[in-house]
NUTORSE-32632 format. One line per 3 residues: number of its first residue (from 1); their letters; for each residue x, z negated, y negated of N, C-alpha, C, CB. Coordinates in Angstrom, 3 decimals. Each point is the difference from the previous one (the first is absolute). Glycine has a CB too. Layout:
N
NUM> A> X,Z,Y,X,Z,Y,X,Z,Y,X,Z,Y ~ ...
// end
This chain:
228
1> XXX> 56.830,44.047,35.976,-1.254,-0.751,-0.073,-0.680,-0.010,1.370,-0.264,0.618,-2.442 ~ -0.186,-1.614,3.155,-0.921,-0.358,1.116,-1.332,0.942,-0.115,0.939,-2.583,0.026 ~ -1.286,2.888,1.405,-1.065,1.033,-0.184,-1.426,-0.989,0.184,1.596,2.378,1.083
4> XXX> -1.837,-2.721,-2.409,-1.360,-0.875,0.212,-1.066,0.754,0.083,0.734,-1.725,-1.151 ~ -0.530,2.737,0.964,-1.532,0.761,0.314,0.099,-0.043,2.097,-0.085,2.389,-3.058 ~ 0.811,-2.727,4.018,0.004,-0.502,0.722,-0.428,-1.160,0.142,1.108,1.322,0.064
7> XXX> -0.552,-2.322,-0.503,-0.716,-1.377,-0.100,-1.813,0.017,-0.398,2.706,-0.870,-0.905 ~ -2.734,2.235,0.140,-1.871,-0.026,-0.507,-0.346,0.026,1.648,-0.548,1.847,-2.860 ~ 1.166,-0.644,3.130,-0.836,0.546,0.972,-0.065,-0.771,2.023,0.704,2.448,-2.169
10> XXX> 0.721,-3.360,2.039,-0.422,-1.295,0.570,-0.984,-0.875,-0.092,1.637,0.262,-0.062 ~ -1.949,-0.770,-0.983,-1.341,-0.843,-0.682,-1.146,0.328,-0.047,1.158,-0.566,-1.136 ~ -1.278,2.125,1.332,-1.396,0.548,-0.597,-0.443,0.051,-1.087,-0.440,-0.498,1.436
13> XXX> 1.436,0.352,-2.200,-0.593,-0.084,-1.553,0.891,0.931,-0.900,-0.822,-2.600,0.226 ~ 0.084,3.284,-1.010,0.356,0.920,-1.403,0.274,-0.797,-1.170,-1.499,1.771,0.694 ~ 2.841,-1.806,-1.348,-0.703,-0.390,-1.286,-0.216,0.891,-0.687,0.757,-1.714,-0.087
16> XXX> -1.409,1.411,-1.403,-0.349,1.244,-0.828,1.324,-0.068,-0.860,-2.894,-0.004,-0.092 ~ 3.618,-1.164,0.070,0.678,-0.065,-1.090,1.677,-0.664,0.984,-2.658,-0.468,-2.336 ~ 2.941,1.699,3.077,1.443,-1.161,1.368,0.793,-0.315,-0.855,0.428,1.177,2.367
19> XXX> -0.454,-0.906,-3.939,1.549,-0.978,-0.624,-0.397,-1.175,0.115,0.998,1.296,-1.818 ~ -2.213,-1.881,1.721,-0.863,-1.751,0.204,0.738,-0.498,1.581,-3.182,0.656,-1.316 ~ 3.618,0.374,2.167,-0.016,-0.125,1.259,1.522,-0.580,-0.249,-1.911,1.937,1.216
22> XXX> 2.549,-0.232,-1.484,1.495,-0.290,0.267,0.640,-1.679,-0.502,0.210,2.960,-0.430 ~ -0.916,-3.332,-0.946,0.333,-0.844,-1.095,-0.100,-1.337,1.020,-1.013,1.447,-2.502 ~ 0.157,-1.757,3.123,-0.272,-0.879,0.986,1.502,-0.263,0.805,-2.730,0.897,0.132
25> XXX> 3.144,-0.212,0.339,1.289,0.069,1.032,1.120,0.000,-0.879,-1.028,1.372,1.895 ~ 1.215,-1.500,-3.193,0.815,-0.286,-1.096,0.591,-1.113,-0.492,-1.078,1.409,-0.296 ~ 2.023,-1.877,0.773,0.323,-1.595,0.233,1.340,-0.222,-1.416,-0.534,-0.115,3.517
28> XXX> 0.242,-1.088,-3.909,0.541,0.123,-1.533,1.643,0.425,0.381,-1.819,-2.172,-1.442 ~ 2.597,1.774,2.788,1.289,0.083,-0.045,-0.025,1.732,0.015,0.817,-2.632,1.254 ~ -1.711,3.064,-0.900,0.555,1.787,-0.064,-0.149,0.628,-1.571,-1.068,0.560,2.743
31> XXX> -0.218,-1.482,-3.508,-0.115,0.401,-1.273,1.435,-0.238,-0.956,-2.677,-0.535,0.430 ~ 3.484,-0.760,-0.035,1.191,-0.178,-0.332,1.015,1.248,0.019,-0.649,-2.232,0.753 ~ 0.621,2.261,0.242,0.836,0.963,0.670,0.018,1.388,-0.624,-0.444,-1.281,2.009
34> XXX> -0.919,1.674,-1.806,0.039,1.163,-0.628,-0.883,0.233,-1.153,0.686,0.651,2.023 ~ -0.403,-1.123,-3.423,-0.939,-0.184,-1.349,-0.240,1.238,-0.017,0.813,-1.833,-1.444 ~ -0.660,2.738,1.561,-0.325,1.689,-0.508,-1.295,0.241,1.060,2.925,1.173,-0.694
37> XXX> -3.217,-2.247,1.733,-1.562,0.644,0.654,-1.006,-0.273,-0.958,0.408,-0.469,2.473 ~ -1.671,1.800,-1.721,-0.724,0.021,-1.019,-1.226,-1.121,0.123,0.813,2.518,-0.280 ~ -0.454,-3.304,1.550,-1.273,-1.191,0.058,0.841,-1.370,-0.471,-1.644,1.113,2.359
40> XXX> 0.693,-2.055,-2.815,-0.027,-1.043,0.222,0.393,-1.296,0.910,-1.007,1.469,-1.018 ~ 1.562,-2.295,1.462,-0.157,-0.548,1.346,-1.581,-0.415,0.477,2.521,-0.869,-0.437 ~ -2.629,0.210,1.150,-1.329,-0.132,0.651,-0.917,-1.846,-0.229,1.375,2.243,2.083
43> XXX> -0.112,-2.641,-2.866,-0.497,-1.275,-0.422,-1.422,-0.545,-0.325,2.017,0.372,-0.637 ~ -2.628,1.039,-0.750,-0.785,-0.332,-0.552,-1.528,0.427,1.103,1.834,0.151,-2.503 ~ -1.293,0.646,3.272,-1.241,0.739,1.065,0.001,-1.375,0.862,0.519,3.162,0.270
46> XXX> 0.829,-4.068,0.303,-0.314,-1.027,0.564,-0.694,-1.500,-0.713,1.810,1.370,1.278 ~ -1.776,-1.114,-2.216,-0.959,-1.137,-0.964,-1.234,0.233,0.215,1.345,-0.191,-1.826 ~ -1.694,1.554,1.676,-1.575,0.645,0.237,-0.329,-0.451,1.696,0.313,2.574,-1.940
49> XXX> 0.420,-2.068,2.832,-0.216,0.195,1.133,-0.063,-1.798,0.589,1.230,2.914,-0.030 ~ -0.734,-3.203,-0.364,-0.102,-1.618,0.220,-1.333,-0.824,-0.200,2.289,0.167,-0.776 ~ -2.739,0.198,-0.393,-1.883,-0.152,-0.329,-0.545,0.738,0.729,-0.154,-0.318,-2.169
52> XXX> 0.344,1.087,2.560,-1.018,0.943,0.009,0.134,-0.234,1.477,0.027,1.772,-2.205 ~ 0.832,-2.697,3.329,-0.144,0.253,1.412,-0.828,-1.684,0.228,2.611,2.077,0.714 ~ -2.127,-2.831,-2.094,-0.274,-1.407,0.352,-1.965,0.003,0.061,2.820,-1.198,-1.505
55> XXX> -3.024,2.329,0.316,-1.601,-0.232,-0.529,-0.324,0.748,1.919,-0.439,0.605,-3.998 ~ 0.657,0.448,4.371,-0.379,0.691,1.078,-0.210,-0.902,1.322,1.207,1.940,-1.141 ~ -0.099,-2.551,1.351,0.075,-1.364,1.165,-0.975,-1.194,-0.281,2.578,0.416,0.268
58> XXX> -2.464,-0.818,-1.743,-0.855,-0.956,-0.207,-1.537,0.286,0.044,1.892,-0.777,-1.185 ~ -2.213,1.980,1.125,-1.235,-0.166,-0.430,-0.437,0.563,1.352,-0.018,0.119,-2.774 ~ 0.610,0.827,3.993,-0.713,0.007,1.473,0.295,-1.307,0.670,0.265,2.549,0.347
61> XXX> 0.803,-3.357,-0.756,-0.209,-1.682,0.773,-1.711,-0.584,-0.827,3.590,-0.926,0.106 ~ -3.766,1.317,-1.610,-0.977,-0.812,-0.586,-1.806,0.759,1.018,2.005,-0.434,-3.189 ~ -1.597,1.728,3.478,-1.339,0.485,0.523,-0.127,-0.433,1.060,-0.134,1.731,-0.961
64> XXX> 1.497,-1.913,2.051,-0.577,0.066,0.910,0.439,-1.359,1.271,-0.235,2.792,-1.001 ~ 0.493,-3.363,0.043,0.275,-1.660,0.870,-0.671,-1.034,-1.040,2.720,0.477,1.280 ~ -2.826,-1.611,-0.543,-0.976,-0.903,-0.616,0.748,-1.200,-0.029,-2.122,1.050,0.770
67> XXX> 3.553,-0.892,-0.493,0.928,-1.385,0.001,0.290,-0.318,-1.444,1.247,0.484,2.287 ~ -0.855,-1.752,-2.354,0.050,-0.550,-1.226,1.437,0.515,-0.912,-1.525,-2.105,1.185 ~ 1.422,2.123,-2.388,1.126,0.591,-0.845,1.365,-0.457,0.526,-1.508,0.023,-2.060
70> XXX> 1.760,-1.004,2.597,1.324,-0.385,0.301,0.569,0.915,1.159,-0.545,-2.423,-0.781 ~ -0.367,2.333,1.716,0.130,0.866,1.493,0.479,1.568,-0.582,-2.322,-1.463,1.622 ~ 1.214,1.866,-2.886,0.419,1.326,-0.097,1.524,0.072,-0.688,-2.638,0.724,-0.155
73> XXX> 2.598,-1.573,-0.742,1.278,-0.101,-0.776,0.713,0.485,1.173,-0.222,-2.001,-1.844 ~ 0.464,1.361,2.525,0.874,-0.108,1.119,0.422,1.259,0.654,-1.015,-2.059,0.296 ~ -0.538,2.503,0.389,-0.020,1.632,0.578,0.851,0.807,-1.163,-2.700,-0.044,1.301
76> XXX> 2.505,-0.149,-2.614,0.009,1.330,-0.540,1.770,0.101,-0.332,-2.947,0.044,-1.167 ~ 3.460,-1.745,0.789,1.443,0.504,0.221,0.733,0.367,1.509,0.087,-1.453,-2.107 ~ -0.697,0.809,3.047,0.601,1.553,1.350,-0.008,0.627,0.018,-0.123,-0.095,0.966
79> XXX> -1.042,0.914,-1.716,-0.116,1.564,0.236,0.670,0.566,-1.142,-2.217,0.032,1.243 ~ 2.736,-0.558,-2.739,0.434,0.406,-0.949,1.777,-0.398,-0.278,-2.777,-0.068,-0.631 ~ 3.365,-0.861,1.930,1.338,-0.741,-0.104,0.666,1.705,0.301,-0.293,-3.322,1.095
82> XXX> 1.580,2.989,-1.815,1.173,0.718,-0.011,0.252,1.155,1.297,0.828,-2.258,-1.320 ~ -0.888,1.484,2.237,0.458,0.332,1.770,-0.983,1.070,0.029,0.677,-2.481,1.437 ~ -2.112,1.715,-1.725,-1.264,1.098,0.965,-0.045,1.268,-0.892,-1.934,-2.013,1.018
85> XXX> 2.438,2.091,-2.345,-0.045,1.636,-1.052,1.213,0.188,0.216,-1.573,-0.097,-2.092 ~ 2.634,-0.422,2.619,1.252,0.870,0.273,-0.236,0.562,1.375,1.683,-1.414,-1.434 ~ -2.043,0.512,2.349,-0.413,0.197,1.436,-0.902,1.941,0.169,-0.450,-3.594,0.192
88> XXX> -0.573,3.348,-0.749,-1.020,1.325,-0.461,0.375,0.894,-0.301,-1.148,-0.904,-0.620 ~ 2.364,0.626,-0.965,0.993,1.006,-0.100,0.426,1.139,0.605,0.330,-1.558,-0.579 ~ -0.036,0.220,1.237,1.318,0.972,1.181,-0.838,0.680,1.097,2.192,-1.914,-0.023
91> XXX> -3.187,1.930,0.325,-1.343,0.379,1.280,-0.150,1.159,-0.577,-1.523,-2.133,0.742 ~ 1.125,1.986,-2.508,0.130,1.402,-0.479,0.782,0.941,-0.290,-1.107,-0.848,-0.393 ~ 2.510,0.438,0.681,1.439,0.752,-0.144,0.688,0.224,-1.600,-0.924,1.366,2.270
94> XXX> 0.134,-2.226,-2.780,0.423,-0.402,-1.489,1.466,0.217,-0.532,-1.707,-1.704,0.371 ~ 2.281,0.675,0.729,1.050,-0.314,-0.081,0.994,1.421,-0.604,-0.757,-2.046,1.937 ~ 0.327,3.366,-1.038,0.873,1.285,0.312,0.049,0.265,-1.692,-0.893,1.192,2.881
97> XXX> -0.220,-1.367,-3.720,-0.446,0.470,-1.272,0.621,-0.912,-1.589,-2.322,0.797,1.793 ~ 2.672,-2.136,-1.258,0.478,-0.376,-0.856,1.464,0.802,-0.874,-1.393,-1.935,1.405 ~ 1.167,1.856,-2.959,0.978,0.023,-0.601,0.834,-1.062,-0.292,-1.105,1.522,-0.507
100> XXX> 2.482,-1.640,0.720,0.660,-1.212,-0.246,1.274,0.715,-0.649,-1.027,-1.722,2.035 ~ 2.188,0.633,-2.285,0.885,0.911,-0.419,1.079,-0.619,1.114,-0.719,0.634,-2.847 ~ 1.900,-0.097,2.945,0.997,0.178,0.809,-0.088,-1.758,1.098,1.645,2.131,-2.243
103> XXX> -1.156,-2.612,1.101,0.508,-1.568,0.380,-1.336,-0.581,1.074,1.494,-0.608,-2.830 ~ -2.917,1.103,2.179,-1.140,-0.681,0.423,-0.728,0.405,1.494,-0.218,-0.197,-2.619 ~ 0.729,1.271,2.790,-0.473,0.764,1.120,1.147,-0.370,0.870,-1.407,1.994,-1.112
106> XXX> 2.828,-2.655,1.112,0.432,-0.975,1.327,-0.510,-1.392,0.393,1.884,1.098,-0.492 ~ -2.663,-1.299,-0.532,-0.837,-1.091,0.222,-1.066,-0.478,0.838,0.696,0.388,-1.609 ~ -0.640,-0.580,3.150,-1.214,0.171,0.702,-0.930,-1.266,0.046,1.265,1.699,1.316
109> XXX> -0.414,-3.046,-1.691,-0.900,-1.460,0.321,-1.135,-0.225,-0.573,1.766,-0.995,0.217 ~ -1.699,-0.343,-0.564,-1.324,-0.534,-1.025,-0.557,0.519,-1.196,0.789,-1.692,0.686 ~ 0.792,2.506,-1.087,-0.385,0.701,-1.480,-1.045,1.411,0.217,2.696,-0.825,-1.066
112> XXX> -2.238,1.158,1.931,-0.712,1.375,0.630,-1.652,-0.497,0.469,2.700,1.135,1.166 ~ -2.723,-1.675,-0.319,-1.540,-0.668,-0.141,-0.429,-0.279,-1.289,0.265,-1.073,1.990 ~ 0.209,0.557,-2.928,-1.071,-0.460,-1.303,0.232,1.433,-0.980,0.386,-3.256,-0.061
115> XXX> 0.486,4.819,0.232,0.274,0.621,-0.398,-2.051,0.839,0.381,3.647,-0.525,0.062 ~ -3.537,0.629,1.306,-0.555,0.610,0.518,-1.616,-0.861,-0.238,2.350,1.109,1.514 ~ -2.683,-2.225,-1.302,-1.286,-0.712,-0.944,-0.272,0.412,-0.707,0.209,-1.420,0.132
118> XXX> 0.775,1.031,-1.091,-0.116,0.716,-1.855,-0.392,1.305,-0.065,1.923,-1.186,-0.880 ~ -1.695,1.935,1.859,0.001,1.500,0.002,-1.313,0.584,0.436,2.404,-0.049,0.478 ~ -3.074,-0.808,0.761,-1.003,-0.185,0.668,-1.235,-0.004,-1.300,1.474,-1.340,2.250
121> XXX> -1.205,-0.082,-3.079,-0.830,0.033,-1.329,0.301,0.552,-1.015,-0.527,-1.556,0.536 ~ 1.461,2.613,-0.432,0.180,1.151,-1.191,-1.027,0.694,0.339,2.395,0.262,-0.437 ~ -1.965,0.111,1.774,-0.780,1.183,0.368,-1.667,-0.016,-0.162,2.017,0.266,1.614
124> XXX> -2.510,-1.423,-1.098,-1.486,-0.620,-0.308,-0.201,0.521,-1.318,0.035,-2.259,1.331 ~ 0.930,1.872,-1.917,-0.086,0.576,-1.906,-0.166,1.083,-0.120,1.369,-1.164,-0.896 ~ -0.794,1.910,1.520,0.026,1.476,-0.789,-1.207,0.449,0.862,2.822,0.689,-0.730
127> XXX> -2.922,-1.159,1.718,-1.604,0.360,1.184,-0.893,-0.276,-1.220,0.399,-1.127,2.998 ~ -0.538,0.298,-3.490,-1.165,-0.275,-0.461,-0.317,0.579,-1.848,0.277,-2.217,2.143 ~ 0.947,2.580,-2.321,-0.329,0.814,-1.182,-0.255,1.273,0.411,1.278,-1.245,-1.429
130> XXX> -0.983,1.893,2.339,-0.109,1.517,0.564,-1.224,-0.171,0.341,2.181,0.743,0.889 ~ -2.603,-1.345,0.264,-0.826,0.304,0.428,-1.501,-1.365,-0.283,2.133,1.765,1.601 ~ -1.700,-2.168,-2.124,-1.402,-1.351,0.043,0.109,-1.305,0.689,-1.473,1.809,0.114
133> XXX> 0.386,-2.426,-0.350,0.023,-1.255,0.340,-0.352,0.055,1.944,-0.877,-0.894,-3.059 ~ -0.258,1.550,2.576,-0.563,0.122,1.602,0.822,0.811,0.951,-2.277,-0.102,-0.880 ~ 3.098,1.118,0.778,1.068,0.389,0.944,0.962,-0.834,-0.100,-0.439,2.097,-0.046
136> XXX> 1.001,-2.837,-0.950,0.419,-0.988,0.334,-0.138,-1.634,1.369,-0.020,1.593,-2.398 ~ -1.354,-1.926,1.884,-0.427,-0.840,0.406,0.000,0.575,2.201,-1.456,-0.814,-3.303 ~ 0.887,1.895,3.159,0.015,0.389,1.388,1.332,-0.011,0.647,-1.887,1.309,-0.511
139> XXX> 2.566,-1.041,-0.179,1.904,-0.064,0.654,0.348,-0.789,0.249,0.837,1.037,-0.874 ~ -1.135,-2.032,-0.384,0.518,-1.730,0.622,-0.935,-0.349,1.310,0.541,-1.180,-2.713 ~ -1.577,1.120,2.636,-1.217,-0.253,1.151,0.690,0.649,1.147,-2.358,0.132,-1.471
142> XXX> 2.900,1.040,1.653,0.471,0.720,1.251,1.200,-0.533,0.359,-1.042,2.006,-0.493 ~ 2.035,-1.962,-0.666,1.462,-0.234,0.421,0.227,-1.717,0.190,0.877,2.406,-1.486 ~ -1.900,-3.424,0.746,0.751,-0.769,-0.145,-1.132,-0.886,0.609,1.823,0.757,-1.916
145> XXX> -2.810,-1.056,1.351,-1.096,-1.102,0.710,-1.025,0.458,1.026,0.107,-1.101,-2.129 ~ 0.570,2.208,2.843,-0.314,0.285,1.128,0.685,-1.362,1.078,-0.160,2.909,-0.884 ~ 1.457,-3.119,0.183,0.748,-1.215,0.940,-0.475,-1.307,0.229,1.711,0.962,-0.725
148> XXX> -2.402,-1.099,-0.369,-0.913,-0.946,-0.257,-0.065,-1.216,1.403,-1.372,2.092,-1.696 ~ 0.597,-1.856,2.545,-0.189,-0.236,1.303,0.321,-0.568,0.704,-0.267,1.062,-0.237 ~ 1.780,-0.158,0.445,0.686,-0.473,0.922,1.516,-1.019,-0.689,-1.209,2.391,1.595
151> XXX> 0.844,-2.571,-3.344,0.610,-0.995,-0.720,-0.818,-1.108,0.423,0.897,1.334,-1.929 ~ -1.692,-1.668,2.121,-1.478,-0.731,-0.045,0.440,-0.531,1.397,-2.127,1.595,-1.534 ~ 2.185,-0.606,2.693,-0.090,-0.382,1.567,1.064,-1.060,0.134,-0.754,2.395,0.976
154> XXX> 2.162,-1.598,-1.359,1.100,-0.532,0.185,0.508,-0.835,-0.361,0.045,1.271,0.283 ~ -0.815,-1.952,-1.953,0.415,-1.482,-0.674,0.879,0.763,-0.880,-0.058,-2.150,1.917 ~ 0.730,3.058,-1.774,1.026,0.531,-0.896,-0.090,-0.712,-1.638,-0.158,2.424,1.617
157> XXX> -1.327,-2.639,-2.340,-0.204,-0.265,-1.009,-0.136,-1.482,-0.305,-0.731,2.176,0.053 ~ 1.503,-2.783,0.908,0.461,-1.203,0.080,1.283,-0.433,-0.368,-1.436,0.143,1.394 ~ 1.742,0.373,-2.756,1.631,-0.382,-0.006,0.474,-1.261,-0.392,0.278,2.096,-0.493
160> XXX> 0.640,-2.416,-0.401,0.246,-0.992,-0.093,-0.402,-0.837,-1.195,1.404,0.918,1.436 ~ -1.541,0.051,-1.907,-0.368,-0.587,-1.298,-1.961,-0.409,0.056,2.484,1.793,-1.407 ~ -3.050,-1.289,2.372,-1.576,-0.003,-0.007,0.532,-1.826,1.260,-1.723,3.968,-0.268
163> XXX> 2.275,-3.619,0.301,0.158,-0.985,1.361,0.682,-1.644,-1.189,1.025,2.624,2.846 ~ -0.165,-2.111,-3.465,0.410,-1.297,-1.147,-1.353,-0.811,-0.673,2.283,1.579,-0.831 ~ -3.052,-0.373,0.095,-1.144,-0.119,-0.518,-0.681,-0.927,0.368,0.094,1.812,-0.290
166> XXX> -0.704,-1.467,1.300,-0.775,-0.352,1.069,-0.120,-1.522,0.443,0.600,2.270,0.587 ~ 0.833,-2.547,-0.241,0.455,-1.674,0.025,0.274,-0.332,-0.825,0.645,-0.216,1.465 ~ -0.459,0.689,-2.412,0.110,-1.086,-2.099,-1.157,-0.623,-0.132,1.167,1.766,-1.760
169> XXX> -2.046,-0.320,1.820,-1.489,-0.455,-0.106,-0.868,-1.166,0.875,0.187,2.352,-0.625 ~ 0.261,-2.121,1.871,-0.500,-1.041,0.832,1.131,-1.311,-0.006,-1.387,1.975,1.550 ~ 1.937,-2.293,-1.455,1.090,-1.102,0.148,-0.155,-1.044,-1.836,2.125,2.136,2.151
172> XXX> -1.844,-0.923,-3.236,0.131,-0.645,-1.508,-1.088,0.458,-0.438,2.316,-0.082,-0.556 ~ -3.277,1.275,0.543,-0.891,0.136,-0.883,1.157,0.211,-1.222,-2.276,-1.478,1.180 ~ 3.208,2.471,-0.532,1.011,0.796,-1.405,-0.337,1.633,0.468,2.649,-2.064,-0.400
175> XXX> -2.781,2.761,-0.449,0.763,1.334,0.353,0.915,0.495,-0.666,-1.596,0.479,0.734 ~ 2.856,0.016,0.408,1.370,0.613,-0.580,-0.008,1.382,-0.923,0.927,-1.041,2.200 ~ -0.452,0.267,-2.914,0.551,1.183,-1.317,1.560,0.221,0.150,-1.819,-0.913,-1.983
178> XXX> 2.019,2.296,1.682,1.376,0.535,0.181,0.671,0.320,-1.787,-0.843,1.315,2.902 ~ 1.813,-1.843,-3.012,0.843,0.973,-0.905,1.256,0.287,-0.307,-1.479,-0.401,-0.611 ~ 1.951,1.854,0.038,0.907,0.771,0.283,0.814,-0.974,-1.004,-1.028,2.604,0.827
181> XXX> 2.491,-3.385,0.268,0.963,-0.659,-0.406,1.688,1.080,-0.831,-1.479,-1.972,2.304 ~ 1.371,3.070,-1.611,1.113,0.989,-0.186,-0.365,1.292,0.126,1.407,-1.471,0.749 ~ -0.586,2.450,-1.281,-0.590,1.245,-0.325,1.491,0.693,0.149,-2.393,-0.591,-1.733
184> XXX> 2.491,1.372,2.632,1.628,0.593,-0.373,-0.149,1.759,0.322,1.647,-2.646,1.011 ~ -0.331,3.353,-1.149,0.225,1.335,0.159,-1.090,1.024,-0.589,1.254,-0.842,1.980 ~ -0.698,1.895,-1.585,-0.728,1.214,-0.632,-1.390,0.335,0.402,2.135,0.855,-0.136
187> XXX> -3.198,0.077,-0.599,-1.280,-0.174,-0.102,0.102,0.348,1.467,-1.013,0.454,-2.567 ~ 1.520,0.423,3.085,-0.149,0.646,1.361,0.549,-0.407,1.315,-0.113,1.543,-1.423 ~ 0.584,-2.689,1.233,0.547,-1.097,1.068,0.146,-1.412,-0.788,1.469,1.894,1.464
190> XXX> -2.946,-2.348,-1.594,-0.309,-1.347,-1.239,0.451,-1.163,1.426,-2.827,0.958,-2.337 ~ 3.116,-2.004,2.285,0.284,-1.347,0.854,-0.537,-0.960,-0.625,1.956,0.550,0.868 ~ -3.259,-1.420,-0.006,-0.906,-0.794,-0.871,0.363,-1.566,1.102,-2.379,2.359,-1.196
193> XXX> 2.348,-3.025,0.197,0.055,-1.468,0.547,-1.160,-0.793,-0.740,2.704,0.041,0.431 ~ -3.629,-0.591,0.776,-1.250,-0.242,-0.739,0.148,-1.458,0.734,-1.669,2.580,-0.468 ~ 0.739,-3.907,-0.241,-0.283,-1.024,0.569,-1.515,-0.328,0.545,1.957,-0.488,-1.367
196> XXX> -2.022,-0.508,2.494,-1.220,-0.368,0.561,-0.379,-1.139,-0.794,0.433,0.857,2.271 ~ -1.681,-1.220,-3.097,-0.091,-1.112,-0.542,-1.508,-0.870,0.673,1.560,1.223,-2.276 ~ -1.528,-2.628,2.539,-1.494,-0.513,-0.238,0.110,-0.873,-0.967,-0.851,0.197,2.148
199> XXX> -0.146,0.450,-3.083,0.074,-0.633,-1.589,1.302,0.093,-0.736,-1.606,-1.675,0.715 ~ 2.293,0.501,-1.013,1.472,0.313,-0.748,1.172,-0.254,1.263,-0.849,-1.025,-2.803 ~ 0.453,1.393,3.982,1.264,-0.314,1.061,0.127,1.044,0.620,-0.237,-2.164,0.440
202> XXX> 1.983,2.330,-1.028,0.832,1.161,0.921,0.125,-0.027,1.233,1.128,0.171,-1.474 ~ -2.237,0.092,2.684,0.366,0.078,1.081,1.066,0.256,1.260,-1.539,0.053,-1.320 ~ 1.561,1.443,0.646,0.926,1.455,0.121,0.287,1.102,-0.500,-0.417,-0.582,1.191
205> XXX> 1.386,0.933,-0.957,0.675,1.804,-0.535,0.156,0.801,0.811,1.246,-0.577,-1.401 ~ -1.756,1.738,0.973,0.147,1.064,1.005,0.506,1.215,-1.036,-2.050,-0.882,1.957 ~ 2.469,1.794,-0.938,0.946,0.823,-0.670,-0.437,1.583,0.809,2.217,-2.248,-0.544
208> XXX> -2.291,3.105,-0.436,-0.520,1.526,0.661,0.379,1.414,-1.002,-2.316,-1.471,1.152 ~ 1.878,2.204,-0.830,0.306,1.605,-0.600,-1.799,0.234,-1.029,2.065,1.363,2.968 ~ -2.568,-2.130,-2.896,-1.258,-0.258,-0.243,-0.841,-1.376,-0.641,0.483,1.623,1.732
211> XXX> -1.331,-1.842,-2.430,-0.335,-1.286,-0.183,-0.712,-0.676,0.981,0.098,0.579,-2.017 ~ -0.894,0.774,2.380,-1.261,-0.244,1.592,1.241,-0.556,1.310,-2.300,2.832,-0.530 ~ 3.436,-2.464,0.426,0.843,-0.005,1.496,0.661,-1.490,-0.573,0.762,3.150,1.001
214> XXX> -0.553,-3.337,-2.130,1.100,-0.990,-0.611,-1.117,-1.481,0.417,1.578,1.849,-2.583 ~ -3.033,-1.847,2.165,-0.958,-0.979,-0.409,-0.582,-0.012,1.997,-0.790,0.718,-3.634 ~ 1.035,0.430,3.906,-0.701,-0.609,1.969,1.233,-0.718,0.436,-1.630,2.354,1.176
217> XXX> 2.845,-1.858,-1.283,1.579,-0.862,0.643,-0.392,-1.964,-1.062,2.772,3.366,-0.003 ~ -3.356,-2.945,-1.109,-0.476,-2.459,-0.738,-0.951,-0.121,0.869,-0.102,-0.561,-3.088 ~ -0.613,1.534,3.873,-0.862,-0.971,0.689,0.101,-0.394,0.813,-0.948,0.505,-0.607
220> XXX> 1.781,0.348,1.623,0.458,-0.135,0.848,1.385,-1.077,0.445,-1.376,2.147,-0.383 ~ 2.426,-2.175,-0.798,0.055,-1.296,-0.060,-0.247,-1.285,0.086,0.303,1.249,-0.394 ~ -1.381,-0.675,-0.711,-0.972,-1.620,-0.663,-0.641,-0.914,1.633,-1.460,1.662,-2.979
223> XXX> 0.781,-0.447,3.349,-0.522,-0.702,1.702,1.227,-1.049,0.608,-1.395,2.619,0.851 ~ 2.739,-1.786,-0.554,0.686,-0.828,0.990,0.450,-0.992,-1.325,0.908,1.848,2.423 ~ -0.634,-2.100,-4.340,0.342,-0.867,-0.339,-1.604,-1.256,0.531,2.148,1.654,-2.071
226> XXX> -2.907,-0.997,2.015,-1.366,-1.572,0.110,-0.060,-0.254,1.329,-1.885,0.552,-1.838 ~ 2.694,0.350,2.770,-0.379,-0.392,1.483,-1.589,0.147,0.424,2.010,-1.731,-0.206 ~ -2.565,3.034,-0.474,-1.337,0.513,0.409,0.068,1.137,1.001,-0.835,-0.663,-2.216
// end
């Protein structure tokens, strides 16, 4: 077993209850692997942790900027996309702590980034049943929309899909709706093929390890199919 009472003491944080902790770093292919552990995988802590980071982001964009809902929309999936909670992850050495089982741990690509997200918002989960909302809320504020800023400086939160938007709206007075065309492989390496639509027209397809990575590759399409 990984010495997570190391990982506490990296973080600065105690839990009262570290099986909430360990359970976090519990990835369903190791629960496979080995049915006789005594946790859970970390699925259901990442369902929790997923609300519970969206309400936290949304509501310091709602205090403390005065831009209109679309703009924030926008901010809040940069700071909440796949890359930037795997990215953090790994800053926090996450990675060393994951449980996986044999096959999953030679796995370093795309699957490993959305391994390590998911894990990112486990962990939020079990943070926030241990310890509260408000030590919660301060962690994300430190670790994550501290970046805020220099997402902001750099345009970073300009992707493609805010950028598709953007010219539907101005050019048709449409805005693009996405939906998931294909669904393949196992829960823990899912392959999503999603389409770009304005109104009932298939623009484009994009294809990812993710729906967020699958739906930015239609917009990004969609631009060079309209020649925008």
């Amino acid at each position: 077993m990984k010495d997570f009472a190391k990982l506490e003491e990296n973080l600065g944080i105690k839990f009262k209850n570290r099986d909430l902790l360990i359970q976090a770093f519990c990835h369903r292919s190791y629960s496979n692997e080995n049915p006789n552990f005594y946790l859970d995988n970390n699925e259901r802590l990442e369902f929790l942790g997923d609300a519970v980071l969206e309400l936290i982001v949304t509501d310091y964009l709602y205090q403390n900027y005065q831009d209109p809902e679309g703009e924030l929309t926008v901010w809040r999936a940069a700071l909440v996309n796949s890359q930037k909670l795997a990215d953090i992850a790994r800053s926090l050495e996450f990675e060393d702590y994951l449980l996986l089982s044999k096959g999953e741990i030679k796995d370093t690509g795309k699957a490993r980034n959305y391994i390590l997200a998911n894990t990112f918002e486990a962990f939020l989960g079990a943070f926030y049943l241990d310890q509260g909302y408000e030590k919660t809320r301060k962690f994300v504020e430190n670790k994550l929309l501290s970046q805020l800023p220099e997402i902001l400086k750099e345009g970073i939160w300009r992707d493609f899909k805010s950028q598709f938007q953007e010219i539907a709206q101005e050019k048709m007075k449409i805005t693009p709706n996405y939906k998931l065309l294909k669904e393949k492989g196992p829960d823990h390496v899912k392959h999503f093929t999603v389409g770009a639509f304005l109104n009932d027209e298939l623009v484009s397809k994009g294809e990812g390890s993710s729906k967020q990575e699958a739906e930015e590759q239609a917009a990004q399409k969609a631009l060079k199919t309209k020649n925008w």
